[in-house]
SETORLUM-807839 format. One record per residue: residue number from 1; z, y, x of N, C-alpha, C, CB in turn. Coordinates in nm, 2 decimals. Glycine has a CB too. Layout:
<atoms>
<atom n="NUM" n_Z="Z" n_Y="Y" n_X="X" ca_Z="Z" ca_Y="Y" ca_X="X" c_Z="Z" c_Y="Y" c_X="X" cb_Z="Z" cb_Y="Y" cb_X="X"/>
...
</atoms>
This chain:
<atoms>
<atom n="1" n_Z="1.58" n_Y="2.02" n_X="-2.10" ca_Z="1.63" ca_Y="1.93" ca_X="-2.00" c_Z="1.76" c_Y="1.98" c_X="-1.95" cb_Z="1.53" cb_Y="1.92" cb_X="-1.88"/>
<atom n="2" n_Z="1.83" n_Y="1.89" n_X="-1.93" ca_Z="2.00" ca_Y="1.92" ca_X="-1.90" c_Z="2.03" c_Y="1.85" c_X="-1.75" cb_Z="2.12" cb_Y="1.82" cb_X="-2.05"/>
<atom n="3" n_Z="2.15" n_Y="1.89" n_X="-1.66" ca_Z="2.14" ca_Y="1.77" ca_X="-1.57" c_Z="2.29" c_Y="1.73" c_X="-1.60" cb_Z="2.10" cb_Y="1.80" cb_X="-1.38"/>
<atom n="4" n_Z="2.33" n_Y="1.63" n_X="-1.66" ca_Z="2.47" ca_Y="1.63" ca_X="-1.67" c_Z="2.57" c_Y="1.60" c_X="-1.54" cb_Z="2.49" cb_Y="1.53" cb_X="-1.78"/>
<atom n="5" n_Z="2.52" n_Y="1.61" n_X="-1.44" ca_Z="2.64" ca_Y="1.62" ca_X="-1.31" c_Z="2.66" c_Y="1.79" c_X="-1.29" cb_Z="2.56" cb_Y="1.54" cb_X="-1.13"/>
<atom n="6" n_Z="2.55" n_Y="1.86" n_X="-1.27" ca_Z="2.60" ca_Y="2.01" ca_X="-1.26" c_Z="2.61" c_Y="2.09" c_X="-1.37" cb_Z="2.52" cb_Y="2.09" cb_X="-1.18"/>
<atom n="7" n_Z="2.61" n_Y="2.00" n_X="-1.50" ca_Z="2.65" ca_Y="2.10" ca_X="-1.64" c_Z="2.55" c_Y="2.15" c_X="-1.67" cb_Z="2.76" cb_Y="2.21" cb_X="-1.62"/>
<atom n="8" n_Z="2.39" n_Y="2.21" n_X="-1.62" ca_Z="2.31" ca_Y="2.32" ca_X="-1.61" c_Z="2.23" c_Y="2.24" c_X="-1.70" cb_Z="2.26" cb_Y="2.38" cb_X="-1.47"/>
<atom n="9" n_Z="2.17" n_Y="2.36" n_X="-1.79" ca_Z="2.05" ca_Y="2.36" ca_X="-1.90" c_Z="1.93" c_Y="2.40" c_X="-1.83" cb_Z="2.07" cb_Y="2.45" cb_X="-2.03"/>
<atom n="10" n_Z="1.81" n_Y="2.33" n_X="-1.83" ca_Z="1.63" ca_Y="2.38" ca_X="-1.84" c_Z="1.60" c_Y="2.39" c_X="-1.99" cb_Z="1.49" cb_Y="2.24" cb_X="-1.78"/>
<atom n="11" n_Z="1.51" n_Y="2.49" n_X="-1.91" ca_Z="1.45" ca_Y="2.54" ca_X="-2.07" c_Z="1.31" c_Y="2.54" c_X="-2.00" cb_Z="1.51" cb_Y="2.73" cb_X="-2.14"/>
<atom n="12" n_Z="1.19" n_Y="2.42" n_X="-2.07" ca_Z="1.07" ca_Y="2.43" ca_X="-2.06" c_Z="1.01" c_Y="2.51" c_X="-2.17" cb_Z="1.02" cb_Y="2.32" cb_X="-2.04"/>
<atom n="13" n_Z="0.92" n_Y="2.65" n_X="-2.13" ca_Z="0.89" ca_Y="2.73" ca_X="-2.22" c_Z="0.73" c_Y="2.76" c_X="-2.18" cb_Z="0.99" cb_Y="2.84" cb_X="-2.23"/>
<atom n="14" n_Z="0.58" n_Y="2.69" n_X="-2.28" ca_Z="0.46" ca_Y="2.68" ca_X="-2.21" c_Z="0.41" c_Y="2.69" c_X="-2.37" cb_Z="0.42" cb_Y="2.53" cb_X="-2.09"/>
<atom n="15" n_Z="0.28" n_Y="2.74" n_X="-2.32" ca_Z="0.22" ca_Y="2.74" ca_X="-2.49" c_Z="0.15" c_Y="2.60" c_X="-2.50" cb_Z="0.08" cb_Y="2.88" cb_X="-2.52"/>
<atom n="16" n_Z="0.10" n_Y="2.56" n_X="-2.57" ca_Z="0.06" ca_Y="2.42" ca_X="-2.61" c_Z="0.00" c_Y="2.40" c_X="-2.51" cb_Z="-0.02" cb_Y="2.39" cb_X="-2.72"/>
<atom n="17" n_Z="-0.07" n_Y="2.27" n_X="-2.50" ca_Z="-0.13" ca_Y="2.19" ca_X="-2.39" c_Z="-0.15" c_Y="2.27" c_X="-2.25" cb_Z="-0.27" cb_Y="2.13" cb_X="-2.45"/>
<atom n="18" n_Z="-0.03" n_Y="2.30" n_X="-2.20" ca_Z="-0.01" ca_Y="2.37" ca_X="-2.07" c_Z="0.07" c_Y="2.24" c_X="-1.99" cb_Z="0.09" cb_Y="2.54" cb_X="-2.08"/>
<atom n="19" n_Z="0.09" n_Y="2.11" n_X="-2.00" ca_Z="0.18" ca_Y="2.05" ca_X="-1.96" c_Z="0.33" c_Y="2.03" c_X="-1.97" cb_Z="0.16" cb_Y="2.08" cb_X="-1.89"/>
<atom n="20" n_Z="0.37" n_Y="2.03" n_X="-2.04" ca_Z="0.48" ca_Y="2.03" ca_X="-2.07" c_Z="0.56" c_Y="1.91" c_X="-2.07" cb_Z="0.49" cb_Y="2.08" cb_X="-2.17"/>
<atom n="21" n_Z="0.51" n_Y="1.80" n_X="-2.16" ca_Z="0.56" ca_Y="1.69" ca_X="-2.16" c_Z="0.51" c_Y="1.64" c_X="-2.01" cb_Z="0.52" cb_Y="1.61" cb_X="-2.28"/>
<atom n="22" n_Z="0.40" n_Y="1.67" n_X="-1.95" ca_Z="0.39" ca_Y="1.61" ca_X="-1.80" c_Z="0.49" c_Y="1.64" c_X="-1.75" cb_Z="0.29" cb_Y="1.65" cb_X="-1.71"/>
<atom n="23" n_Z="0.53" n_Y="1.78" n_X="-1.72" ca_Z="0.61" ca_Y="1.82" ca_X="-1.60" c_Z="0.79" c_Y="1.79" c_X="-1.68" cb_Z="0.57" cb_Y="2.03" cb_X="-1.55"/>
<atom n="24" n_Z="0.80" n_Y="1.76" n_X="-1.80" ca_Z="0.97" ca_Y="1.68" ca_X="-1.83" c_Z="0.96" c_Y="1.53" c_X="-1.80" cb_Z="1.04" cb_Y="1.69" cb_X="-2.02"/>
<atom n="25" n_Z="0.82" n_Y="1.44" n_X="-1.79" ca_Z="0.86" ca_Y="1.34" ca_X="-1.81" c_Z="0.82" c_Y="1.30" c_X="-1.63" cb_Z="0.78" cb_Y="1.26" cb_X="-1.96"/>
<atom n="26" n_Z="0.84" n_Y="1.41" n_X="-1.55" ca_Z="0.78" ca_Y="1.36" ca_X="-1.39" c_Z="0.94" c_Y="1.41" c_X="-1.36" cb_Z="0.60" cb_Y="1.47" cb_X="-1.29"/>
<atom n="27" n_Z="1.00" n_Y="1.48" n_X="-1.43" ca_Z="1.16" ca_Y="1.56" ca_X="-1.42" c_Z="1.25" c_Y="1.44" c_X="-1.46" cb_Z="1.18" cb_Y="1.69" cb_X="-1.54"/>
<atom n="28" n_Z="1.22" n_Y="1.38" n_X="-1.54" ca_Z="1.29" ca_Y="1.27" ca_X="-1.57" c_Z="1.28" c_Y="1.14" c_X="-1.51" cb_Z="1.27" cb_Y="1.25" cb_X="-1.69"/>
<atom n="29" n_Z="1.14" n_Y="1.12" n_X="-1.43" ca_Z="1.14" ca_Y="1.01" ca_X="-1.34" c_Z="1.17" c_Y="1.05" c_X="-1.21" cb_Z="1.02" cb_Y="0.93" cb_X="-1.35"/>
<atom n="30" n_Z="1.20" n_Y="1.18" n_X="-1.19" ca_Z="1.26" ca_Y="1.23" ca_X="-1.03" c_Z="1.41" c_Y="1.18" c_X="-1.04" cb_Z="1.27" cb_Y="1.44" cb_X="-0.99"/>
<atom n="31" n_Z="1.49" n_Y="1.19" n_X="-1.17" ca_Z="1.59" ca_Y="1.23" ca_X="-1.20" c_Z="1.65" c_Y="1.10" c_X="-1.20" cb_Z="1.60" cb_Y="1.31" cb_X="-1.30"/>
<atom n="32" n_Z="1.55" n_Y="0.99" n_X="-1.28" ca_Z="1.62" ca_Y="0.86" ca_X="-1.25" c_Z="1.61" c_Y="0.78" c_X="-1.12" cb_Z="1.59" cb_Y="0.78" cb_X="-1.33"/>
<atom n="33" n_Z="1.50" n_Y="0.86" n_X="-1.02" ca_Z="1.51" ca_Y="0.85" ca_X="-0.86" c_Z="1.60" c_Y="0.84" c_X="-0.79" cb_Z="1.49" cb_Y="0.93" cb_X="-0.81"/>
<atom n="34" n_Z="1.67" n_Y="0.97" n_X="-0.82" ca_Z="1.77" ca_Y="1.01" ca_X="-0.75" c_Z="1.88" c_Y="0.98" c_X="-0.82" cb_Z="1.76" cb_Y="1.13" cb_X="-0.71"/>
<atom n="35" n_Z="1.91" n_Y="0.94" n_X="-0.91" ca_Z="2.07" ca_Y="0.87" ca_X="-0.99" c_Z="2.00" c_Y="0.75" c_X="-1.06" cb_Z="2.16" cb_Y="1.00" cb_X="-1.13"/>
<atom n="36" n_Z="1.94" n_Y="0.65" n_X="-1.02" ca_Z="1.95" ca_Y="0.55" ca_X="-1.14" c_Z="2.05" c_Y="0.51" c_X="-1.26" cb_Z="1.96" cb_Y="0.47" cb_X="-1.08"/>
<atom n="37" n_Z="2.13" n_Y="0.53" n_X="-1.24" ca_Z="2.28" ca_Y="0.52" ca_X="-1.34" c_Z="2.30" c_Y="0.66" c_X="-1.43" cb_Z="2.43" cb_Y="0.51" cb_X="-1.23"/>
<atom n="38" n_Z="2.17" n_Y="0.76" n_X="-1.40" ca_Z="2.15" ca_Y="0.87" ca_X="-1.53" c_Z="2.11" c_Y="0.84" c_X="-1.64" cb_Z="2.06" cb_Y="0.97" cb_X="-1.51"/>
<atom n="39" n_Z="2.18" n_Y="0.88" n_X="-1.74" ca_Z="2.13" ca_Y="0.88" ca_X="-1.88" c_Z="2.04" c_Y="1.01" c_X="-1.93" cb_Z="2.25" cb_Y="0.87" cb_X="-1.98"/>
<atom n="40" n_Z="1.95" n_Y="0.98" n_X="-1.98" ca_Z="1.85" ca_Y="1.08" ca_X="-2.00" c_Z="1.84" c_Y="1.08" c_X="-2.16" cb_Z="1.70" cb_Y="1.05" cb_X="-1.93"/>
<atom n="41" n_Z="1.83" n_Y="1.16" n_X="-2.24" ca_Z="1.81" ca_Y="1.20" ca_X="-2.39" c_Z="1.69" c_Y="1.26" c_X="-2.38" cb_Z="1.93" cb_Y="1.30" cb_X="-2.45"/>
<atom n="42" n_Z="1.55" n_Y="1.23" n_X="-2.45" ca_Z="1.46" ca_Y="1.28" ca_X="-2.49" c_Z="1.44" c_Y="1.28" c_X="-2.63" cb_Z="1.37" cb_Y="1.22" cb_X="-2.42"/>
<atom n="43" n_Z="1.43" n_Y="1.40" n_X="-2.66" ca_Z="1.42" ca_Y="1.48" ca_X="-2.77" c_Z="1.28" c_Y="1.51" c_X="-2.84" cb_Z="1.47" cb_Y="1.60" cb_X="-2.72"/>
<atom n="44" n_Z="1.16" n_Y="1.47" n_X="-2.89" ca_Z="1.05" ca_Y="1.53" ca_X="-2.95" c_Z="1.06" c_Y="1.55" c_X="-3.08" cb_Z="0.95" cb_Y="1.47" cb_X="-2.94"/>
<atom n="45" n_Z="0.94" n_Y="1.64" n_X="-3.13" ca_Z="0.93" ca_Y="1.62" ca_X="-3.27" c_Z="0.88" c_Y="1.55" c_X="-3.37" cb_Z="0.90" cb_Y="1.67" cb_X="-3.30"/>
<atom n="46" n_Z="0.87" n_Y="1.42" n_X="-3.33" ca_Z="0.83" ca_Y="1.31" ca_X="-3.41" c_Z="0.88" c_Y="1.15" c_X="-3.28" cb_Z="0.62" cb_Y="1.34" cb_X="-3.45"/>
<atom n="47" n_Z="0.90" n_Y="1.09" n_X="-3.33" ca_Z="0.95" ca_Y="0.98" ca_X="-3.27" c_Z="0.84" c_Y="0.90" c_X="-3.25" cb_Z="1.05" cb_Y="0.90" cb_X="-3.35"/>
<atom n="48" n_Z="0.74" n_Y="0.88" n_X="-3.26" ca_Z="0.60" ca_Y="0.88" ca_X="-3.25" c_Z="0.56" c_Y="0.94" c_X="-3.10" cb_Z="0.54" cb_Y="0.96" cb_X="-3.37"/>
<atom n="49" n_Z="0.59" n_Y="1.08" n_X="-3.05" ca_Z="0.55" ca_Y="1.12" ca_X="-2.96" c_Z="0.69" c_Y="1.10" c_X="-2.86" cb_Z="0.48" cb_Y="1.24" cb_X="-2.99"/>
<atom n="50" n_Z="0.81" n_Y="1.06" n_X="-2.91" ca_Z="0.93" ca_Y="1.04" ca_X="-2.81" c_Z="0.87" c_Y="0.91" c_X="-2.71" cb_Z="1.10" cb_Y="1.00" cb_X="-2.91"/>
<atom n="51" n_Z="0.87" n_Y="0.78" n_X="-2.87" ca_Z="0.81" ca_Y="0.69" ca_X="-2.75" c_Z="0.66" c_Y="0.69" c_X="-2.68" cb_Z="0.81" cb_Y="0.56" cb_X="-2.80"/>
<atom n="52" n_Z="0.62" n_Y="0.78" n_X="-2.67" ca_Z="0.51" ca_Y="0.79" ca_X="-2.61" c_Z="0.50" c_Y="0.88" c_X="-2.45" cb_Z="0.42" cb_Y="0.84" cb_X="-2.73"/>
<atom n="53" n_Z="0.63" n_Y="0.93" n_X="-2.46" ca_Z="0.70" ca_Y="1.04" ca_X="-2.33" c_Z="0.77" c_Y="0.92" c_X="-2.29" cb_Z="0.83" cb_Y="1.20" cb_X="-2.38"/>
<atom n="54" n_Z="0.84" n_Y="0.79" n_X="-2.36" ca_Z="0.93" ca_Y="0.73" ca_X="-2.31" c_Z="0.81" c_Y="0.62" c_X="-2.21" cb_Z="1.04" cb_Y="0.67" cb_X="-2.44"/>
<atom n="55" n_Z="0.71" n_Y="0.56" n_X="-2.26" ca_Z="0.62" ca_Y="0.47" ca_X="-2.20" c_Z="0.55" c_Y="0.58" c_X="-2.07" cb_Z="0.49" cb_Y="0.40" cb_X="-2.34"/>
<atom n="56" n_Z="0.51" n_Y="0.66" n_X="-2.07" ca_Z="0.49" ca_Y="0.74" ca_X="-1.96" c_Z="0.59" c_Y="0.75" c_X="-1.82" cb_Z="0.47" cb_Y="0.86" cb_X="-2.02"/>
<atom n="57" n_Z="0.67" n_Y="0.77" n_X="-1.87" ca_Z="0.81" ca_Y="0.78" ca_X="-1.75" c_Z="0.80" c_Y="0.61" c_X="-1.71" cb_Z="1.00" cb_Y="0.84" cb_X="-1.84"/>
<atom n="58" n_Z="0.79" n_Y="0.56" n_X="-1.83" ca_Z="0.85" ca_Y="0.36" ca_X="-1.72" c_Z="0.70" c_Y="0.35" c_X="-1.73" cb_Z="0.98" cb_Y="0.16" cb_X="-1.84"/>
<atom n="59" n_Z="0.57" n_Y="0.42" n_X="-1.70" ca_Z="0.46" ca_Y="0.39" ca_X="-1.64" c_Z="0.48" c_Y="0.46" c_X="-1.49" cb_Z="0.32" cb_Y="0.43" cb_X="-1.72"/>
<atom n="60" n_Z="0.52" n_Y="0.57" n_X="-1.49" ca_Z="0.58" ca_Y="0.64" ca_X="-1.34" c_Z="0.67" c_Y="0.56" c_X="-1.27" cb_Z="0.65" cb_Y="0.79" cb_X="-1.35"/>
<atom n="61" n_Z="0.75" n_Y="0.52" n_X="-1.30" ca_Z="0.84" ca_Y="0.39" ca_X="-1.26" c_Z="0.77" c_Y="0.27" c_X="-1.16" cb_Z="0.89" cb_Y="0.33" cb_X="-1.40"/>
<atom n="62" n_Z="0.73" n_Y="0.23" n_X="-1.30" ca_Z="0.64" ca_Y="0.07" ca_X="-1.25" c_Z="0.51" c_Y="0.14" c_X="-1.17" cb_Z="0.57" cb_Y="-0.06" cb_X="-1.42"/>
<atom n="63" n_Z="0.44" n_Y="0.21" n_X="-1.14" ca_Z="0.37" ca_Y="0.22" ca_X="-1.09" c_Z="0.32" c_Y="0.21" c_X="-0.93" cb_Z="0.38" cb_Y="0.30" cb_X="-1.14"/>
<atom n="64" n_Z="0.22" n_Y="0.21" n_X="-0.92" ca_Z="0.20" ca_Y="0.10" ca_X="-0.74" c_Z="0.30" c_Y="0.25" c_X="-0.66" cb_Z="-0.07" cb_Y="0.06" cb_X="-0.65"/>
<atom n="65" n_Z="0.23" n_Y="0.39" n_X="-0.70" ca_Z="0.24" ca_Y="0.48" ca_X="-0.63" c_Z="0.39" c_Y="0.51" c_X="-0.60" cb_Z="0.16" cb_Y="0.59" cb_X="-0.69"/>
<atom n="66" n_Z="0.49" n_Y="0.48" n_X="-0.65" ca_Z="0.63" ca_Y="0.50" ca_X="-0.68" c_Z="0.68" c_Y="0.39" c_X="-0.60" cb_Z="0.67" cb_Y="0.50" cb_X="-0.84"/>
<atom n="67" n_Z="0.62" n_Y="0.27" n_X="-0.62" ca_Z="0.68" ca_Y="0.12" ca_X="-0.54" c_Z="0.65" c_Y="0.17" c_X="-0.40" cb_Z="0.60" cb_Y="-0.06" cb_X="-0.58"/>
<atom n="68" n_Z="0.58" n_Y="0.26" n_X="-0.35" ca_Z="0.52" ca_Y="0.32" ca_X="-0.19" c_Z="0.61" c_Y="0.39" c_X="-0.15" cb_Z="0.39" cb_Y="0.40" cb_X="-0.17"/>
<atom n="69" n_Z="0.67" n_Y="0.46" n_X="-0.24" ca_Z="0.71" ca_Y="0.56" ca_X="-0.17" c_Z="0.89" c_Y="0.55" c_X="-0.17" cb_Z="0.64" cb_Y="0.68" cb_X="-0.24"/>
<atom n="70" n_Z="0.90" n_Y="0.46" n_X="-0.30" ca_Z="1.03" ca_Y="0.39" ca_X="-0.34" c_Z="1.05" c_Y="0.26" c_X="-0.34" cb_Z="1.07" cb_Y="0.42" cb_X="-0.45"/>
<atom n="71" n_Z="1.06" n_Y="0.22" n_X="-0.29" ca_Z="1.03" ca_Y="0.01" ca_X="-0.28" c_Z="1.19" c_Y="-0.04" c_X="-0.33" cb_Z="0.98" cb_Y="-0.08" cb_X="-0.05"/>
<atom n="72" n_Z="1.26" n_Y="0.07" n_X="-0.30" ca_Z="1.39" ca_Y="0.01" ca_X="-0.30" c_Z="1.47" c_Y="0.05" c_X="-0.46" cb_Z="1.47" cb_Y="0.08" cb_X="-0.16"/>
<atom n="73" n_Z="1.39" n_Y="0.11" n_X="-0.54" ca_Z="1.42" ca_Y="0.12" ca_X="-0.61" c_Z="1.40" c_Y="0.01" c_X="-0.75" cb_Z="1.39" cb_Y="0.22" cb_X="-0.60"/>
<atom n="74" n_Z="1.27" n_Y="0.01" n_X="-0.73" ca_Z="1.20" ca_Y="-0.13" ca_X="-0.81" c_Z="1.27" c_Y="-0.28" c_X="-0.83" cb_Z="1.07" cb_Y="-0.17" cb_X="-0.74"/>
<atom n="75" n_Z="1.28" n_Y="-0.26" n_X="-0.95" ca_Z="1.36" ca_Y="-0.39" ca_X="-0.98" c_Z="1.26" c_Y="-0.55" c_X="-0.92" cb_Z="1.38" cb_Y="-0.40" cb_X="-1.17"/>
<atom n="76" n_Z="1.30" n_Y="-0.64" n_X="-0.84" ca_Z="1.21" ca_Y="-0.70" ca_X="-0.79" c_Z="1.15" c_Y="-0.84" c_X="-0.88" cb_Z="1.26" cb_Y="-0.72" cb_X="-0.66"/>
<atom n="77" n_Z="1.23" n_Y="-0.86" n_X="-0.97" ca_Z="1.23" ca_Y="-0.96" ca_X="-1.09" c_Z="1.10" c_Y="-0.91" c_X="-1.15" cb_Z="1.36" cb_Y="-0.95" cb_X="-1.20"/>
<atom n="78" n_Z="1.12" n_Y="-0.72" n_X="-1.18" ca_Z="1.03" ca_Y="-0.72" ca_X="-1.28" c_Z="0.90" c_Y="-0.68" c_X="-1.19" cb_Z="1.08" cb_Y="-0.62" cb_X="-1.39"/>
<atom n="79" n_Z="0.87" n_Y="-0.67" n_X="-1.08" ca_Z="0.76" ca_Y="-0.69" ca_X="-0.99" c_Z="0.71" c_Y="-0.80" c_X="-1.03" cb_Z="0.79" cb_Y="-0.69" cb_X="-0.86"/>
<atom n="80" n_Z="0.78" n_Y="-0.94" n_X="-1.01" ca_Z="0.75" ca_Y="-1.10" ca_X="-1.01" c_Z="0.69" c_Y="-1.10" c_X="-1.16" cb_Z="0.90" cb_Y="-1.21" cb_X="-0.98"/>
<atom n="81" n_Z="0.74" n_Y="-1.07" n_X="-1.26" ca_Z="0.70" ca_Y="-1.08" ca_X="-1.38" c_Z="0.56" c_Y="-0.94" c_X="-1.41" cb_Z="0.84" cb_Y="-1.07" cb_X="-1.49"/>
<atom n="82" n_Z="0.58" n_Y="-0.87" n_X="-1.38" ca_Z="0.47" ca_Y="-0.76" ca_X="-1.39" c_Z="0.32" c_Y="-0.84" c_X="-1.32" cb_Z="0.54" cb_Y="-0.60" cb_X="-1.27"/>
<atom n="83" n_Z="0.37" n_Y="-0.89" n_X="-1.21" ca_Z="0.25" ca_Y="-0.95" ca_X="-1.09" c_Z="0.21" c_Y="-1.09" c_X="-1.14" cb_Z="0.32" cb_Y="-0.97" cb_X="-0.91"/>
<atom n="84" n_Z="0.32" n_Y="-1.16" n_X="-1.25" ca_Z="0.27" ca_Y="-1.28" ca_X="-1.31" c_Z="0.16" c_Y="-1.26" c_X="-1.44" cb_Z="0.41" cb_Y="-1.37" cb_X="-1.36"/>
<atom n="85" n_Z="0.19" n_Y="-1.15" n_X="-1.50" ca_Z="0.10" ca_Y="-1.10" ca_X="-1.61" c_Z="-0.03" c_Y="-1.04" c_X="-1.57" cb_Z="0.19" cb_Y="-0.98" cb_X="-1.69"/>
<atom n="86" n_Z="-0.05" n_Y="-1.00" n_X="-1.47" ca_Z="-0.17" ca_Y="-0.94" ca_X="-1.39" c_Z="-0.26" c_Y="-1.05" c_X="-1.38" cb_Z="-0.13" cb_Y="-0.88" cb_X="-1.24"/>
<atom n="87" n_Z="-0.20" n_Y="-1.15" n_X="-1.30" ca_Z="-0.27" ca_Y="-1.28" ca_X="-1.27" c_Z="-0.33" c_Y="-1.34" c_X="-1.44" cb_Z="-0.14" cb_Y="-1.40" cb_X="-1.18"/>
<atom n="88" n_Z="-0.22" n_Y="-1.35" n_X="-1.50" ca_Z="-0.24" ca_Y="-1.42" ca_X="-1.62" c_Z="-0.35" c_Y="-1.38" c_X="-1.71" cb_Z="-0.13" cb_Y="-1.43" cb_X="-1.69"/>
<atom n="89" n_Z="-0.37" n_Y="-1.25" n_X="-1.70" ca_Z="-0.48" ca_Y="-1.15" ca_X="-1.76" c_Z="-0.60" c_Y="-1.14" c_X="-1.68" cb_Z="-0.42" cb_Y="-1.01" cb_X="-1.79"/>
<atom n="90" n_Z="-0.63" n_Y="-1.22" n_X="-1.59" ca_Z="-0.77" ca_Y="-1.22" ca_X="-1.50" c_Z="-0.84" c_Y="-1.31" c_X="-1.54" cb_Z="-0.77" cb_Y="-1.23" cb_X="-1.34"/>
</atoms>
């Protein structure tokens, strides 16, 4: 993990299933919190498990718990369409 405004490198270093991808992909949705207009590069070892780090972060995003605490962040279009698909699937 890099932050490209202060130049500075993370180094997440955990033996297997210690969390790892949890705690980059809760780092990456703080990050687009606080800079929406960040670009983020996620890196795995299979592209298989990239988009699967990538659907986790825009589930932390869209999520009710994030629209509570961030309302102003949430795109409101994609609320209206998120909340039309909810309905449509009952």
């Amino acid at each position: 993990m890099s932050s490209e405004k202060s130049g500075s490198h993370l180094l997440l270093l955990l033996p297997r299933d210690h969390g790892k991808s949890w705690a980059a992909g809760m780092y990456a949705a703080w990050e687009i919190t606080r800079n929406p207009a960040i670009r983020i590069l996620y890196i795995s070892s299979t592209s298989s498990l990239a988009v699967k780090q990538n659907s986790f972060i825009k589930d932390i995003l869209t999520s009710d718990n994030y629209r509570l605490y961030w309302p102003e962040m949430v795109h409101q279009k994609k609320l209206r369409e998120r909340s039309g698909q909810n309905e449509k699937s009952r």
